[in-house]
N, C-alpha and C positions, 0 to 999 in steps of 0.2 A: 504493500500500500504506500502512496505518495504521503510522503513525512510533507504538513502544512509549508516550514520554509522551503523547502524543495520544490512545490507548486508555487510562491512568490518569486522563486529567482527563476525557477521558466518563464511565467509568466511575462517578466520584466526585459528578458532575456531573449522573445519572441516577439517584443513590440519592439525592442532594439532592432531583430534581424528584419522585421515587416519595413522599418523605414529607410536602413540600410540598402535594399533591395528596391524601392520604389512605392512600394503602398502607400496608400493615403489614408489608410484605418486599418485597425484591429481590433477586435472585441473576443472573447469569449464565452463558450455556454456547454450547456449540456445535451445530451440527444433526448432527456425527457420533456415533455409536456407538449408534443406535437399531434394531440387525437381531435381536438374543433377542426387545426387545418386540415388531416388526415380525411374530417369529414365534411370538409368543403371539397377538399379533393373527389372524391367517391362519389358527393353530387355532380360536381362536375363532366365525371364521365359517365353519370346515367343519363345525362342529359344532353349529354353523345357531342358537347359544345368542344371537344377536342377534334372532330372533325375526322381528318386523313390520319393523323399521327397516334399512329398503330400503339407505336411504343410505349405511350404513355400507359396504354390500357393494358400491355402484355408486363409494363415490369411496374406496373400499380402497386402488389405489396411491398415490393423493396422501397417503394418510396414513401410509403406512409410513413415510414421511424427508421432512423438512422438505425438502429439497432436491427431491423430487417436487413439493412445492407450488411450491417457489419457490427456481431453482438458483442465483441470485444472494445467498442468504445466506450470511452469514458466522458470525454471533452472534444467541443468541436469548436476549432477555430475559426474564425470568417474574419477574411480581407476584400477591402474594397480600395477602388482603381479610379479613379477622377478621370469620367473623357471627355469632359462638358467642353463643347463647340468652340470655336471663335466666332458663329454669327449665331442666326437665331433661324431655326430650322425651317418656320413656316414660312420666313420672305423666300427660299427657293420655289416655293408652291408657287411664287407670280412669275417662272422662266417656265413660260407655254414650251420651250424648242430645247430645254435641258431635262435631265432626267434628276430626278428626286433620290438618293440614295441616303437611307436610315444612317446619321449619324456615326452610329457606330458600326461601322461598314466602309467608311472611309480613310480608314490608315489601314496597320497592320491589324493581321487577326489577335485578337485578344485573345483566343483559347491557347495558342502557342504560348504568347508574351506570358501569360500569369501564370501559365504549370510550371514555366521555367523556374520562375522566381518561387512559387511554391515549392519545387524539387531542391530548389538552395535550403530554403527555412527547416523543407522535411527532415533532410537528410543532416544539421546540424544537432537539430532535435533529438536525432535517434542515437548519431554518436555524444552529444551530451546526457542524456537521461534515460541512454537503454529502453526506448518507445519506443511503439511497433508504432506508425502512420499511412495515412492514406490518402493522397492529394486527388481534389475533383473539382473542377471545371465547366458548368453546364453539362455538360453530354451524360452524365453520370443521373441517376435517377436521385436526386439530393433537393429536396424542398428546401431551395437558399434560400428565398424570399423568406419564409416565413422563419427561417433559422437565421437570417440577417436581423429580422424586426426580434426576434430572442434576446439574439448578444448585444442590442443597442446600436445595431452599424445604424439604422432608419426603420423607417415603417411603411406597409405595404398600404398605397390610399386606394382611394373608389376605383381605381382601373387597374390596381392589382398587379401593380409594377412598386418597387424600391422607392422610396423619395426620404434623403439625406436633407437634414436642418443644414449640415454643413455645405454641398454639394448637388445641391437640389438631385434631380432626375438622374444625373449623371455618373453610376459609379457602376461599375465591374465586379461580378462578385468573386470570388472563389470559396472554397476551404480545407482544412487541414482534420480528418479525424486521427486522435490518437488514443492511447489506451493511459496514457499520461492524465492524472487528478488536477484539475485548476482550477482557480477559483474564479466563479464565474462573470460575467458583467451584469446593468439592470436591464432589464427590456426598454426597451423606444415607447413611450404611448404614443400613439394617434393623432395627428396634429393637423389632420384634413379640415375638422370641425364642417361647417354648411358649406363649402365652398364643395360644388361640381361641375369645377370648369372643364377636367378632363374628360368629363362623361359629356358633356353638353357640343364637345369638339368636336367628337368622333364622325367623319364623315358615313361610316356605311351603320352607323347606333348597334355598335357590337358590344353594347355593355345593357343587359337587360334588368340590372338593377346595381347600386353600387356595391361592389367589392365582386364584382359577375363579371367574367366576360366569354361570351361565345365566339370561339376563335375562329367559325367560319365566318364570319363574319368581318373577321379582322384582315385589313389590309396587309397587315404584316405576316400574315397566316396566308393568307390569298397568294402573295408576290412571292413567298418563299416555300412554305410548307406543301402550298394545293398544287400537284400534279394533273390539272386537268383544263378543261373549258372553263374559266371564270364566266360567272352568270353575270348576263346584262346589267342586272340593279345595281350593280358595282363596278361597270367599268366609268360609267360618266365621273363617280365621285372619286374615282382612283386620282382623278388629275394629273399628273407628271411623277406619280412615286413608282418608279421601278424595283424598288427593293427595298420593303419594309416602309414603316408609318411613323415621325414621330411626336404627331400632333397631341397625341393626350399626354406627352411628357413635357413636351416645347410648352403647353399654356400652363402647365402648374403653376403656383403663386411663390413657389420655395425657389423658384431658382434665380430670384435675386437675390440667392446670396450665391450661387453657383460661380463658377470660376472656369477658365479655357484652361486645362489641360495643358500641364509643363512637359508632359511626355510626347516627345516630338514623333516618335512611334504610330500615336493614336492623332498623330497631326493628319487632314486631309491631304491625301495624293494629289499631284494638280491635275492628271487626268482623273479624276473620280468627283472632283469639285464641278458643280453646275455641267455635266459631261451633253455634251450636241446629240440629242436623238437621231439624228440621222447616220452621224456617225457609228452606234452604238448597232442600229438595225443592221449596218453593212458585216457586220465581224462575225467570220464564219466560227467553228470549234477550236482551231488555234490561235489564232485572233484573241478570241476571248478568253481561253485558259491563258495567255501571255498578258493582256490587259490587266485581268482579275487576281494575277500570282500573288499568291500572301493573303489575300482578302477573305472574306466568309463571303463575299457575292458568287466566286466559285463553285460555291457550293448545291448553288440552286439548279444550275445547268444551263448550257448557254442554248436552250432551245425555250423552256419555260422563260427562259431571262427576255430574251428577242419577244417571247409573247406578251411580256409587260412593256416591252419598249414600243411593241405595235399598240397595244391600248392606251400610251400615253400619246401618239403620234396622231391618234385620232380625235383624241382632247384637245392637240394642240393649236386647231384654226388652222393651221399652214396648209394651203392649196399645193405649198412647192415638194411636199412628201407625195403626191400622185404618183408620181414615176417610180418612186422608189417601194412605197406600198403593191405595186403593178408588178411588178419583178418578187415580190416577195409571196409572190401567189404559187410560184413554184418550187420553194420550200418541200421537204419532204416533210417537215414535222405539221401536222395537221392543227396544232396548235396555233403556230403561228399562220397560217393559211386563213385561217378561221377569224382571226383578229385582226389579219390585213382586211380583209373583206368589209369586215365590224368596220375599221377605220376609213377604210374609204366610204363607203356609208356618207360618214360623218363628215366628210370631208370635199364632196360631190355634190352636184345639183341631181335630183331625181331623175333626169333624163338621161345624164353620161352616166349614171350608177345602174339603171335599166338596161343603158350595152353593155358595161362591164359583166353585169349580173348575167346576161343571155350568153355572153361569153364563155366565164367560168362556172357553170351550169353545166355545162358541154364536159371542162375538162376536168371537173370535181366529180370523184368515184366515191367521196368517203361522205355517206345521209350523215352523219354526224355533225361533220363539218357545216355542210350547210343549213344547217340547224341553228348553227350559233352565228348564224350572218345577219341575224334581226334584233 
């Protein structure tokens, strides 16, 4: 058993190494009293609001309690990462001929950058206090949010995301389970009060009551997670976001105390800042694994990605995307086939849209396809 000053000088000892490395917080907690979120969770997925992402519903027990992951914990670390902007996310909404890309998608991946820095702390840990550990990173089935608002990093408000007194919207989570005894931090309370600006934001209303969110509905679910036809009711309000939403974070009221990110890492690319939709539509699979190198936009695939680039080209008014929507009809991914057509629609007088349409009628084999042209 951890002798009480043994847990003080780790303790003191891991906020040292947390700053030495980069972090911008540390707290820590325990893996008990996680059964309310456990059974937000479980609503969640009977209400099928997780949508495509299978995962959640296949490795559902291990997430409920840290100790379903791993019964040998004792103490769980949480570090947070400051990646708050240099501008203010929703004036890129007014570049009709740029693509919108989620803040945090515009430097480096952050799941690489923080395991690294995690794997330093680990592994000091384990040679100073003989601990066994285990570093995770989103992908891992680990309820961070509500094990952030635990240890005191922040509190999870009405759209069910992070939000920092210090660092508004903007922080990075990670954590460190160990079998090491420490002594814990207090919880965050709740500091939303009446305020529902982030719920009131929401272009396509994916939040069906506060602290809810139904994630088909979510743009950032939409542009990243959904592998299919996006349904009509949500192409017009998509706007110019190709990758990810971050309208219910950008209007919170905390992040005037928020700060731009010292980490030149999490600094925007300058091709990934305000990037030319048309540019963006031309870039075949190497093209855009070479563009995307290092990012999480990679990750979504450069045919779904093209399909968000065609629904914002059709938001965008430009007549001068015809030709290039015209050419993009011969795509092999039916995806983007389907959303050229969408956007020329949109983009067309009823007349020239009636010859296009009698045109690729002829050379469209896939009912599906032309299903999603209305």
């Amino acid at each position: 058993m951890t002798r009480p000053h043994q847990s003080t000088s780790a303790k003191k000892e891991i906020e040292l190494l947390a700053a030495e490395v980069g972090f911008d917080i540390v707290r820590f907690t325990d893996p008990a009293g996680l059964e309310k979120n456990a059974s937000y969770f479980t609503e969640f997925l009977e209400k099928a609001h997780h949508g495509e992402m299978a995962w959640m519903e296949e490795k559902a027990t291990r997430r409920m309690s840290p100790l379903n992951l791993w019964r040998e914990v004792n103490s769980i670390i949480m570090f947070g990462l400051n990646y708050g902007p240099d501008h203010d996310p929703l004036e890129t909404l007014n570049h009709k001929n740029s693509g919108n890309i989620s803040v945090y998608a515009l430097g480096k991946d952050y799941h690489d950058i923080i395991k690294k820095r995690l794997k330093q702390i680990a592994r000091k840990m384990h040679q100073d206090y003989n601990t066994e550990v285990k570093v995770f990173v989103d992908t891992a089935p680990v309820m961070e949010k509500p094990l952030a608002e635990k240890s005191g990093v922040g509190w999870q408000g009405k759209h069910t995301n992070l939000v920092s007194r210090e660092f508004g919207s903007w922080l990075f989570l990670g954590s460190i389970f160990t079998t090491l005894k420490i002594d814990i931090d207090e919880r965050e309370a709740d500091h939303c009060g009446s305020c529902n600006a982030c719920l009131n934001i929401c272009p396509t209303e994916a939040f069906p009551a506060p602290y809810q969110l139904d994630a088909r509905r979510c743009i950032s679910y939409l542009t990243i997670e959904y592998k299919g036809h996006i349904a009509i009711e949500f192409r017009k309000v998509m706007g110019n976001r190709i990758y990810g939403c971050d309208d219910c974070l950008s209007v919170c009221p905390w992040n005037k105390y928020a700060q731009m990110t010292p980490e030149t890492l999490f600094h925007p690319r300058i091709e990934l800042k305000n990037p030319d939709l048309g540019d963006l539509a031309t870039l075949d699979d190497a093209a855009f694994r070479q563009v995307f190198s290092g990012s999480p936009v990679k990750r979504v695939g450069r045919d779904y990605f093209i399909r968000n680039v065609m629904i914002a080209i059709g938001n965008s008014q430009n007549e001068d995307y015809i030709p290039l929507l015209i050419e993009k009809l011969e795509e092999s991914s039916p995806y983007i086939r389907a959303m050229a057509i969408w956007a020329l629609k949109r983009l067309t007088n009823n007349q020239y849209f009636g010859e296009l349409k009698k045109q690729f009628e002829l050379l469209e084999t896939d009912e599906k396809v032309k299903k999603e042209w209305y």
